[in-house]
C-alpha positions in Angstrom: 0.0 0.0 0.0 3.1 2.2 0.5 2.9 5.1 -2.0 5.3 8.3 -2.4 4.7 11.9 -3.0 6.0 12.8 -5.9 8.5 16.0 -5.3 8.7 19.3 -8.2 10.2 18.0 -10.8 12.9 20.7 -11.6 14.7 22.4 -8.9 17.0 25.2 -9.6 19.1 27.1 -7.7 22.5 29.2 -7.9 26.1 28.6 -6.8 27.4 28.3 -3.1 23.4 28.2 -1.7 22.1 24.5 -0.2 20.4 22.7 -2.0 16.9 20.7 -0.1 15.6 17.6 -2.0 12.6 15.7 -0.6 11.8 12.1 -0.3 8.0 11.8 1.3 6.2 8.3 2.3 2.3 9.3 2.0 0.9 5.6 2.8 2.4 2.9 4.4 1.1 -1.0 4.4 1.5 -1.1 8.6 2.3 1.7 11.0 5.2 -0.1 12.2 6.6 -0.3 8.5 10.5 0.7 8.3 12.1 2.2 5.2 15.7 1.8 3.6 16.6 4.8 1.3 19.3 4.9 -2.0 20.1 8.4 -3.5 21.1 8.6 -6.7 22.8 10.9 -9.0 22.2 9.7 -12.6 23.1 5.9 -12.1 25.6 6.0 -9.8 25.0 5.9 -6.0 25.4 8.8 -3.9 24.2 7.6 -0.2 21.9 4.9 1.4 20.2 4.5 4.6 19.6 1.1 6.3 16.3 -0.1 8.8 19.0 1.1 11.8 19.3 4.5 10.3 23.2 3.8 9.5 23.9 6.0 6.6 26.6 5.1 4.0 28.3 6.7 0.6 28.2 5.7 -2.5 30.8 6.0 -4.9 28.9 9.2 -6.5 29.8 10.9 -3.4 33.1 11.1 -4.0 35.8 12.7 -1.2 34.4 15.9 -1.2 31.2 15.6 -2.1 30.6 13.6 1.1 31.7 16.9 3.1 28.6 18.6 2.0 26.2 15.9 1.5 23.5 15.1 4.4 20.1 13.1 4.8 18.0 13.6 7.4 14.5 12.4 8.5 11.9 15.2 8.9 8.8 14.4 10.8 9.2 9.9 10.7 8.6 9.5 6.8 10.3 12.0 5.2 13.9 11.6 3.8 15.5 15.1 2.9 18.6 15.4 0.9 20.8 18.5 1.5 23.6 19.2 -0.7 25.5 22.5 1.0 27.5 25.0 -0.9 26.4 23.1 -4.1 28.5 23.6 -7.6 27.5 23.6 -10.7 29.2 20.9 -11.2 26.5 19.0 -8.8 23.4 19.8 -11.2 21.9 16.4 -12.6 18.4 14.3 -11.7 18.8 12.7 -8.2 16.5 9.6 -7.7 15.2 8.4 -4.1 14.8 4.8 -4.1 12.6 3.8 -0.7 12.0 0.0 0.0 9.1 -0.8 2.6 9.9 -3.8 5.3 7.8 -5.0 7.4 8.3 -7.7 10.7 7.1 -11.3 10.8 5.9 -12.9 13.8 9.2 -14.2 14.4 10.6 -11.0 14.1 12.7 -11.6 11.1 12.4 -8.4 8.2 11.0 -8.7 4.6 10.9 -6.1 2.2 7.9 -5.4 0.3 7.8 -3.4 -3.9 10.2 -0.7 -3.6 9.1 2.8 -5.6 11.2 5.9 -6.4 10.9 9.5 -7.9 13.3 12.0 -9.4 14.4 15.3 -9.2 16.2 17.4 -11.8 18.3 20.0 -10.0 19.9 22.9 -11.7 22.8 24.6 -10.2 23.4 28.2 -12.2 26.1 31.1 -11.1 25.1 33.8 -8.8 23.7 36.6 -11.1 26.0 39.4 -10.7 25.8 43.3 -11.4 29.5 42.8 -12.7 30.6 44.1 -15.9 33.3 45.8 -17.5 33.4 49.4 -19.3 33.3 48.0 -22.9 33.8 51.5 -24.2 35.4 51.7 -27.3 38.5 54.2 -27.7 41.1 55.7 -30.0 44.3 56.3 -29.1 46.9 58.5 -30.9 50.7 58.0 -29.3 54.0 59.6 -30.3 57.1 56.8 -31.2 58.8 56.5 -28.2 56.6 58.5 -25.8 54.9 56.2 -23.2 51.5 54.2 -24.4 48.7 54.1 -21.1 46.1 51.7 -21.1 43.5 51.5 -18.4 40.9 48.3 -17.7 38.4 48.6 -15.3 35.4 47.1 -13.8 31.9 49.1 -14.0 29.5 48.8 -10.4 32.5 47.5 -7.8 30.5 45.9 -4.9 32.1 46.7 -1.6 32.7 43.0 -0.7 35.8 41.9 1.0 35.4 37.9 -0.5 35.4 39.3 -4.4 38.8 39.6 -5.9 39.2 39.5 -9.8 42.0 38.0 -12.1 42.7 39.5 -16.0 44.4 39.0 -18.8 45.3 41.3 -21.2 45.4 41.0 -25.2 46.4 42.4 -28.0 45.9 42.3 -31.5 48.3 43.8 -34.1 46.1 42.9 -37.0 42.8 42.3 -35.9 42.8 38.4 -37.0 44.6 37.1 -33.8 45.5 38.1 -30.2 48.0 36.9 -28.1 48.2 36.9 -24.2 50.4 40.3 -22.9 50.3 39.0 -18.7 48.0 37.9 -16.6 46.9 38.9 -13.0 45.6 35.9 -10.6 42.7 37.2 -7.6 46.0 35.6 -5.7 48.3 38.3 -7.0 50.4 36.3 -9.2 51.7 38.1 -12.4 53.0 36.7 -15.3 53.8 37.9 -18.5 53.2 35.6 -21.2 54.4 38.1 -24.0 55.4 36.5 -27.5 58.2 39.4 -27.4 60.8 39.6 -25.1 61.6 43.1 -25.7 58.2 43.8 -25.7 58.3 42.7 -22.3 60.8 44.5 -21.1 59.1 47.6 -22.0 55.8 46.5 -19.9 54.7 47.8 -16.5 51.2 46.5 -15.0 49.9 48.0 -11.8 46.3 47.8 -9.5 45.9 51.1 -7.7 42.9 49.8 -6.6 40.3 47.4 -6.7 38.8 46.2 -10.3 41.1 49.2 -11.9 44.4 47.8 -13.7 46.7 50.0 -15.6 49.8 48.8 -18.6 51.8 51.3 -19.3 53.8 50.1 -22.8 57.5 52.4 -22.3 59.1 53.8 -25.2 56.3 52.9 -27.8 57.0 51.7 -31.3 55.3 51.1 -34.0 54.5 47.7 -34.1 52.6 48.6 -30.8 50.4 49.4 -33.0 47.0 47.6 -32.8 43.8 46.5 -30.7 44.3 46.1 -27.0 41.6 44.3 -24.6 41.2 42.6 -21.2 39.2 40.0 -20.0 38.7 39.6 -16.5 36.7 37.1 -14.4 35.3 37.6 -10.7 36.4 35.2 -8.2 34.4 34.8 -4.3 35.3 33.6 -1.2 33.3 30.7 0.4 32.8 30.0 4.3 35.5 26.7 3.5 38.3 29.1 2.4 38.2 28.1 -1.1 38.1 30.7 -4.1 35.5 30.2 -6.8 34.6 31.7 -10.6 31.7 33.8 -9.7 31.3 35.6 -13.2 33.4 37.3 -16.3 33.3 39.8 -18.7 35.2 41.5 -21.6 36.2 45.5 -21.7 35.5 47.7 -25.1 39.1 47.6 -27.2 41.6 50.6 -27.6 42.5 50.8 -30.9 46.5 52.5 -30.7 48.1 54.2 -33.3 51.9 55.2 -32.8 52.5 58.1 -35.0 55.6 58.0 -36.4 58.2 61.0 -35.8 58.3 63.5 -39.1 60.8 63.3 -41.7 62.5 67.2 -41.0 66.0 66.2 -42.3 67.8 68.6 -44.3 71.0 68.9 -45.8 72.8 71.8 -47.5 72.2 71.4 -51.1 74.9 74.4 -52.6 76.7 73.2 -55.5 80.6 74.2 -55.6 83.0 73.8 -58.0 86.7 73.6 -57.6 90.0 73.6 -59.7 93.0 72.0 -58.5 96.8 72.4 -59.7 98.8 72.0 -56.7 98.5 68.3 -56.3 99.9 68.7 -52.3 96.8 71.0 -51.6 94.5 68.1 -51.1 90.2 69.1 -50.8 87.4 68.6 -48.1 83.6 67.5 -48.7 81.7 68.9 -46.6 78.6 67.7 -45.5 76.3 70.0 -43.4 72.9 69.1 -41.8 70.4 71.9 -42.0 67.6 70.5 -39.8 66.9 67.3 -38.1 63.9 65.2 -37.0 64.6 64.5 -33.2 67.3 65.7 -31.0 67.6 61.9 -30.1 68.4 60.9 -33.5 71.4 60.2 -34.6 73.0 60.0 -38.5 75.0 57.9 -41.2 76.6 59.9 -43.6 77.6 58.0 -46.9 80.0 59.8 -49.5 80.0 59.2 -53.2 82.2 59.9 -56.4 81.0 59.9 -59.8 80.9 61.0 -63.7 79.3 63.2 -65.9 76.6 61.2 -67.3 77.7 58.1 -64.6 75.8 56.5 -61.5 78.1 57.5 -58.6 80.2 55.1 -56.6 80.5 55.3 -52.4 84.0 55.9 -51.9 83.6 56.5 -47.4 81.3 55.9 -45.4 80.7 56.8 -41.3 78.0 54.7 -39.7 75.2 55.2 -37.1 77.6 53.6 -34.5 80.3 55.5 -35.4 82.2 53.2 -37.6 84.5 54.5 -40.8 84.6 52.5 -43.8 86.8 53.6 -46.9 85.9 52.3 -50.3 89.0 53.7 -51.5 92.3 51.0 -51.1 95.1 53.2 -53.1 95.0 56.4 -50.8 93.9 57.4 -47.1 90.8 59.9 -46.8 90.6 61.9 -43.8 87.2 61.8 -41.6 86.3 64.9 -39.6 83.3 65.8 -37.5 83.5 69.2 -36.2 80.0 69.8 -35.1 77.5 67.2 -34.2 75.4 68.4 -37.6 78.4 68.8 -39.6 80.4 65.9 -41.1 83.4 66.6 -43.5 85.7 64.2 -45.8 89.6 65.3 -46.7 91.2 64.0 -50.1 95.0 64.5 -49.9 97.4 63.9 -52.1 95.7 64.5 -55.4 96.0 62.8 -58.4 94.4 63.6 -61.8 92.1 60.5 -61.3 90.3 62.6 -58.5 88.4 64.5 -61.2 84.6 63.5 -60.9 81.5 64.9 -59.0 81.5 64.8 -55.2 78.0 64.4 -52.8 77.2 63.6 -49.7 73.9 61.1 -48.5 72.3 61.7 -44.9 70.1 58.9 -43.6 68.3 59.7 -40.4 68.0 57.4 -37.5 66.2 56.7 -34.5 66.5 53.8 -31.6 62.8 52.8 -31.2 63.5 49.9 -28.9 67.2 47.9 -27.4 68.6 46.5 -30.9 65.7 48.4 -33.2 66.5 51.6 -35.6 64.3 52.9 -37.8 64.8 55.3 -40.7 63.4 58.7 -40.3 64.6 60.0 -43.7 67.2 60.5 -45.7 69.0 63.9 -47.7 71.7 64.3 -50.5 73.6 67.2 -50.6 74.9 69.7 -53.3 77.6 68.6 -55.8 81.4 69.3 -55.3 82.8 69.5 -58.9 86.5 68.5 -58.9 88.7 69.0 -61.6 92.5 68.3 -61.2 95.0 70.3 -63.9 98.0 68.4 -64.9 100.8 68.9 -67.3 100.9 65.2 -67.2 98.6 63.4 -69.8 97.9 60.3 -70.2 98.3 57.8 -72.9 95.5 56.7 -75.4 93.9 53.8 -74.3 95.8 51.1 -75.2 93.3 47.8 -74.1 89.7 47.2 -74.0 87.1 45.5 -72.2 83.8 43.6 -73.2 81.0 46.0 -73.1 78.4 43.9 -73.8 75.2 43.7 -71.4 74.1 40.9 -70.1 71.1 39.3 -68.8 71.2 36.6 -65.6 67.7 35.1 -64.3 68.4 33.4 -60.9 66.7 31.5 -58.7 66.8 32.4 -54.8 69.6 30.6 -53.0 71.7 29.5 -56.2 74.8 30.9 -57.2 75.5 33.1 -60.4 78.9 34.1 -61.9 80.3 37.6 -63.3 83.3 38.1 -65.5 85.3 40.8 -66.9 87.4 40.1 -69.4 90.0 42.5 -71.1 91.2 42.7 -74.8 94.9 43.3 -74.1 96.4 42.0 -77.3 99.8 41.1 -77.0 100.9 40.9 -73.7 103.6 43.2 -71.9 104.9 42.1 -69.1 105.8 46.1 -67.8 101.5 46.7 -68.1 99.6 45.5 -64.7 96.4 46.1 -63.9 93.9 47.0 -61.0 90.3 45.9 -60.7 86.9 47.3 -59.0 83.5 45.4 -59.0 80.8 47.8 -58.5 77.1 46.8 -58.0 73.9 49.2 -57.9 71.2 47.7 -56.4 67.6 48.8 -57.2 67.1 50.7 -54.3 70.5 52.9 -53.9 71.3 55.8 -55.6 74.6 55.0 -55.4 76.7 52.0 -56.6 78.3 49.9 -53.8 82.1 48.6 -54.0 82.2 45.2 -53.6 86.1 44.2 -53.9 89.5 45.7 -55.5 92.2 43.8 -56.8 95.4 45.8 -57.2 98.0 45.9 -60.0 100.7 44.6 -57.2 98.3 41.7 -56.2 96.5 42.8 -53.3 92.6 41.6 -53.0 90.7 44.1 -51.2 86.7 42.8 -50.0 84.9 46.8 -50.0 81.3 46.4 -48.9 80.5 46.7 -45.2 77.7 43.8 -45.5 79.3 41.1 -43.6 77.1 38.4 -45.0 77.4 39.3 -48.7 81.3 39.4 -48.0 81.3 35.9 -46.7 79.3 34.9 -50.5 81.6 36.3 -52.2 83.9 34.9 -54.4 87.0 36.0 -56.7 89.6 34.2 -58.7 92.0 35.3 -62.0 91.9 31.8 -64.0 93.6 33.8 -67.0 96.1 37.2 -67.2 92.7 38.9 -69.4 89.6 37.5 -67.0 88.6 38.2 -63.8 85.8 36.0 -62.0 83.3 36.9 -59.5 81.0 34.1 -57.7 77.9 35.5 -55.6 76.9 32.0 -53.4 73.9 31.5 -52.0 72.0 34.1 -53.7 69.0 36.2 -52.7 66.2 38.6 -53.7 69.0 41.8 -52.3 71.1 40.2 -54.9 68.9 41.8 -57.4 70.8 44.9 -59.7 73.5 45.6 -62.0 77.2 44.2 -61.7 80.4 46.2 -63.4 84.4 46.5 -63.4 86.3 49.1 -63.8 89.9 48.5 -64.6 93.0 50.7 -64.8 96.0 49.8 -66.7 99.4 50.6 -64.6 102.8 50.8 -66.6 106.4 50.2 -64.9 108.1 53.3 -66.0 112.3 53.2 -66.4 112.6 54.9 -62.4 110.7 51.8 -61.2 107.3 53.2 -60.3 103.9 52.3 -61.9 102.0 54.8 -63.3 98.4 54.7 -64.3 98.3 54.8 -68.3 94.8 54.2 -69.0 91.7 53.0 -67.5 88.1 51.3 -68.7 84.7 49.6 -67.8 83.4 46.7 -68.3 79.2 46.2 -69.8 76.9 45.8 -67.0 75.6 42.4 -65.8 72.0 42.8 -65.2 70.7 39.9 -62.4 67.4 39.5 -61.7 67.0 37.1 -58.2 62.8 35.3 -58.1 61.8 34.5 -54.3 60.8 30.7 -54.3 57.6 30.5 -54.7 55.3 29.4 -51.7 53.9 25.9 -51.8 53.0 25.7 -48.5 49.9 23.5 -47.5 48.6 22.4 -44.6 45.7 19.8 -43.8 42.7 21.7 -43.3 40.1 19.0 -42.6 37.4 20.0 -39.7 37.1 17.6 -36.5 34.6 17.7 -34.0 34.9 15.8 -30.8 32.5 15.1 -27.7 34.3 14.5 -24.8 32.6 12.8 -21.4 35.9 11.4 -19.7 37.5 14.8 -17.9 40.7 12.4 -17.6 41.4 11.5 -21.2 42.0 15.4 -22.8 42.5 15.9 -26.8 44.9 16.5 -29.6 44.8 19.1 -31.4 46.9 17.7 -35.0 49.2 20.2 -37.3 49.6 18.3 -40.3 51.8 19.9 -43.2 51.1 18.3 -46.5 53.4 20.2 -48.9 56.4 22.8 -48.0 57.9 25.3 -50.6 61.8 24.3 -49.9 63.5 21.3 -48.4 65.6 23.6 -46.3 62.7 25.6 -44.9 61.8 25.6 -41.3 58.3 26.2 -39.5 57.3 28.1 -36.5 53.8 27.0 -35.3 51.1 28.2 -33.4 47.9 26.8 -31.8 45.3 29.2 -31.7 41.6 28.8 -29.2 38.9 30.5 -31.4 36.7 33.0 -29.1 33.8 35.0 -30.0 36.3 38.8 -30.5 39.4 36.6 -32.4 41.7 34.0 -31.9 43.7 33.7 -28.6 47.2 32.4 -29.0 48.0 29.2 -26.3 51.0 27.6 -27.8 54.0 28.7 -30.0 56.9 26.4 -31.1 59.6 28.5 -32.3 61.8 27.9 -35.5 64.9 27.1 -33.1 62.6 24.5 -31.4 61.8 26.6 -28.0 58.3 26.2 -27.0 56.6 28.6 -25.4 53.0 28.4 -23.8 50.3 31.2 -23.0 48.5 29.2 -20.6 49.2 29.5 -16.8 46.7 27.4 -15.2 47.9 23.7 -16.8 50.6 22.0 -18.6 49.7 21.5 -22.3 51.9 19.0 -24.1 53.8 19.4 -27.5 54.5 16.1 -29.7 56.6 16.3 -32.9 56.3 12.5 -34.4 57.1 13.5 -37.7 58.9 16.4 -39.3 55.9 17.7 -40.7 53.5 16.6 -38.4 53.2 19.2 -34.8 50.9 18.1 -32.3 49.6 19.2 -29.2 47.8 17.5 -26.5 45.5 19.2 -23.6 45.2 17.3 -21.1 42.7 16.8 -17.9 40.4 18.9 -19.4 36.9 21.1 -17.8 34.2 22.5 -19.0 36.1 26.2 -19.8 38.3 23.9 -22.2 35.0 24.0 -25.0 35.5 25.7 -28.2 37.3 25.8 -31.3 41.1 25.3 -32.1 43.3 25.2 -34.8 47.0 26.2 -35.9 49.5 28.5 -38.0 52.2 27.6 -39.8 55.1 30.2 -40.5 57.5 28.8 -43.0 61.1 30.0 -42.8 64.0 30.0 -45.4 67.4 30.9 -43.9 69.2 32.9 -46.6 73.0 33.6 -46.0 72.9 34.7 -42.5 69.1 36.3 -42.4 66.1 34.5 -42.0 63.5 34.9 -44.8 59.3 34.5 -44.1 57.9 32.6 -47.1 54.4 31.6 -46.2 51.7 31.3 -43.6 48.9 28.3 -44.1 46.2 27.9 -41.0 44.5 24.3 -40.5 41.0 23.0 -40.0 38.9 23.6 -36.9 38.8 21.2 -34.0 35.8 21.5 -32.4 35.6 20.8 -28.7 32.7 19.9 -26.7 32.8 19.0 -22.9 29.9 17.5 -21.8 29.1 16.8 -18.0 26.6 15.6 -15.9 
């Protein structure tokens, strides 16, 4: 006859409150009927209650659930549940299973039909007034002046148990952010930047509650971008233990660095100046008119050239304070008098000094430890030199080839140059001296690459360390000199000469200069390899029950545009502004992770094949992840960027009870 009361079927209530579910005999076969009870959670066993009243737990319990769990019985036949400071986590349909018993005259117990009924309980967060300021701003910062950002929260209750945690993004191209730092409710800061200098120019501070400040020192350009914060509201429980109450996203700043203006200026007077006393000797003088910043700081370049010719740099004085002379038969004297006024001596002049004279003024600024940047650049007026001698020289007496030539080269392959000399019959009292020029497509100027002196002297001219160490010279005959660029690139790009001069031993035993000519120009064109970069770009979706077992999230790369290249990759968790970076593995192989709160773990089976694993996942783990693949080509000594493929979407679902 026993029959139950059947209890509301949905029960809802929010986070940290107890939870009260019912369990109510209405009839009973006798009055002296006894009851054993069985709570469920799903179908597993959370507790049960024997004919003595012992209660026992059930593997559903767990060793913390059974802290807060308690049955007790209200007024003889009714069984109440109580779950205190319940969790989402504890939301499901909890069955009570009664079984009736009654006595035999002998006083042994039988049980009789046993019944149940079901509750579905729904445990939801505390609603919360918290929310961030989500206003949208521009901000407009001067290179190198200091870049303020400000986060804060919007309605800040005056409760000591809230404290809030953040993390701060940024965006340089609105597709994908990556982690700056993030701030624990425990105070733990760590910066998670994907640029060590960047991080180095970081300062985070809390004056107060909810309100956090980044200040970004000496701001570059490529701070640049969309900034944002996401921070989450964490609450003290009466057991001591800090839980996710609620969170929130601000508005974005959207930073612009303003470069510094181009104000460089250099005196552009043209002089003119006729030499006879060959011990006189001449300056260049190079003088700065105006400059951009007081913190800048120049690299003046000089040149000598022809009427109807493309100069040649003949000294140069670096940024750092470095002198370089192009020049290998005579010593030029460097002077700076004034810190805007640079000059360059020529003593001991000779009648091949005649040409055209200039100056070149690029402007530089330190935006950051180990980065310039170019403000501008200025070329100054012409010094016309002409030297008078009563001392001519012979006719020519030897030519060169003059024919132009055409050279299509493929990046990281070699090409050769040759100049080769029509001396006719040969005199063993002529000698000769070699220069190999090249212009590149971007300098107005051409660049000295290597002399090679009448009394057998090789001289390497350029400054660029890298395309020194490529270079390559040999004399296989007395009429043809060789030059071998290795490992070529795009920079390699632009026109290749020689000029030689013809010296002659004279019956004193000197060599004198007799006559002098230029070669054709070599015309080389260097193509970039062309990007074949695929990667596999099938979607996945997986349903995950077991918290234990976590997920892989594969970076498959199907094709690659060189056998040399390298790849840096990057796993990416899709959110509803843009992508959040969680993983980087660097081209040198060091790994780097974004996430704080658990070890994620990288595999590398194959060389093409990147893969990492979550593990011990939760229900903050769902969403959407894929990767980036950045594929490297090392090019002399420089690294080269050749592609960027992204793969499918693994979609991530974490389902719980």
């Amino acid at each position: 006859k026993m029959r139950l009361r059947s209890p509301p079927s949905h029960l809802q209530t929010t986070v940290n409150t107890d939870a009260k579910i019912e369990c109510s005999v209405m009839t009973t076969t006798t009055n002296t009927s006894r009851f054993t009870i069985t709570w469920m959670i799903g179908s597993q066993m959370l507790l049960t209650m024997d004919l003595d009243a012992v209660v026992k737990f059930g593997p559903a319990a767990g060793p913390e659930m059974d802290q807060r769990i308690r049955m007790e019985i209200k007024q003889k036949q009714t069984f109440q549940l109580t779950i205190h400071q319940v969790r989402t986590s504890d939301s499901g349909r909890y069955h009570c299973e009664v079984e009736e018993w009654l006595q035999d005259p002998l006083g042994d117990w039988y049980s009789l039909k046993n019944m149940s009924v079901s509750t579905e309980l729904v445990v939801k967060e505390k609603a919360s007034d918290f929310k961030m300021n989500k206003a949208n701003t521009q901000l407009n910062v001067e290179e190198r002046k200091p870049l303020m950002l400000n986060c804060s929260v919007d309605g800040i209750e005056s409760d000591s148990t809230l404290r809030y945690s953040l993390t701060w993004l940024f965006s340089r191209d609105h597709s994908s952010s990556v982690t700056l730092l993030t701030y624990s409710h425990d105070g733990r800061l760590n910066y998670n930047s994907f640029d060590s200098e960047l991080e180095g120019r970081l300062h985070f501070s809390t004056p107060e509650v909810g309100v956090f400040h980044l200040t970004i020192h000496r701001s570059i350009q490529e701070d640049s971008g969309r900034y944002y914060c996401q921070v989450e509201q964490h609450q003290l429980d009466c057991e001591g233990q800090w839980s996710r109450k609620a969170s929130d996203d601000s508005g974005f700043t959207d930073v612009t660095v303003q470069l510094i203006e181009d104000k460089l200026h250099v005196d552009k007077k043209n002089k003119t100046l006729n030499i006879t006393n060959l011990q006189t000797g001449f300056t260049i003088d190079c003088v700065i008119k105006s400059r951009s910043s007081d913190a800048s700081v120049f690299e003046v370049t000089w040149s000598k050239g022809q009427r109807n010719e493309q100069p040649v740099i003949i000294f140069s004085a670096s940024r750092d304070g470095i002198l370089h002379s192009a020049i290998s038969d005579k010593d030029l004297v460097f002077g700076h008098p004034s810190a805007m006024h640079y000059k360059l001596t020529v003593a001991n002049v000779s009648p091949t000094d005649t040409g055209l004279y200039h100056c070149q003024v690029a402007e530089w600024i330190q935006t950051a430890e180990n980065k310039w940047r170019k403000i501008g650049e200025g070329k100054s007026g012409e010094l016309s030199v002409h030297v008078d001698t009563e001392e001519k020289q012979k006719e020519d007496s030897f030519a060169m080839v003059s024919t132009d030539k055409h050279l299509d080269i493929k990046e990281g392959e070699r090409f050769e140059l040759e100049c080769s000399l029509d001396v006719g019959k040969q005199d063993p009292t002529y000698h000769y001296s070699l220069r190999w020029v090249f212009n590149s497509l971007e300098s107005g100027s051409g660049i000295p690459l290597l002399t090679y002196s009448y009394n057998g002297r090789l001289q390497y001219l350029t400054e660029n360390q890298q395309l020194k160490d490529r270079l390559l010279f040999s004399r296989p005959t007395t009429g043809t000199f060789r030059l071998v660029i290795l490992n070529s690139e795009t920079a390699d790009s632009g026109n290749y000469y020689c000029s030689v001069e013809q010296y002659q031993l004279n019956c004193e035993g000197k060599w004198k200069q007799t006559a002098n000519a230029r070669s054709g120009s070599s015309k080389v064109r260097v193509h970039s390899i062309e990007s074949n970069l695929r990667v596999q770009k099938k979607n996945r979706m997986s349903n995950i029950t077991n918290h234990q077992a976590g997920f892989t999230v594969d970076c498959v790369i199907d094709s690659q545009s060189s056998e040399k290249s390298v790849f840096v990759v990057t796993w990416f968790r899709a959110q509803e502004k843009m992508p959040v970076t969680i993983f980087t593995v660097k081209r040198d192989g060091t790994l780097h992770s974004a996430v704080s709160n658990k070890n994620l773990l990288f595999g590398r089976p194959l060389a093409t094949h990147y893969k990492l694993t979550v593990p011990q996942i939760n229900p903050n783990d769902m969403g959407q992840y894929y990767c980036q693949v950045d594929e490297w080509l090392q090019t002399a000594n420089s690294w080269k960027k050749l592609a960027s493929d992204t793969s499918g979407n693994l979609s991530i679902y974490v389902h719980t009870e």
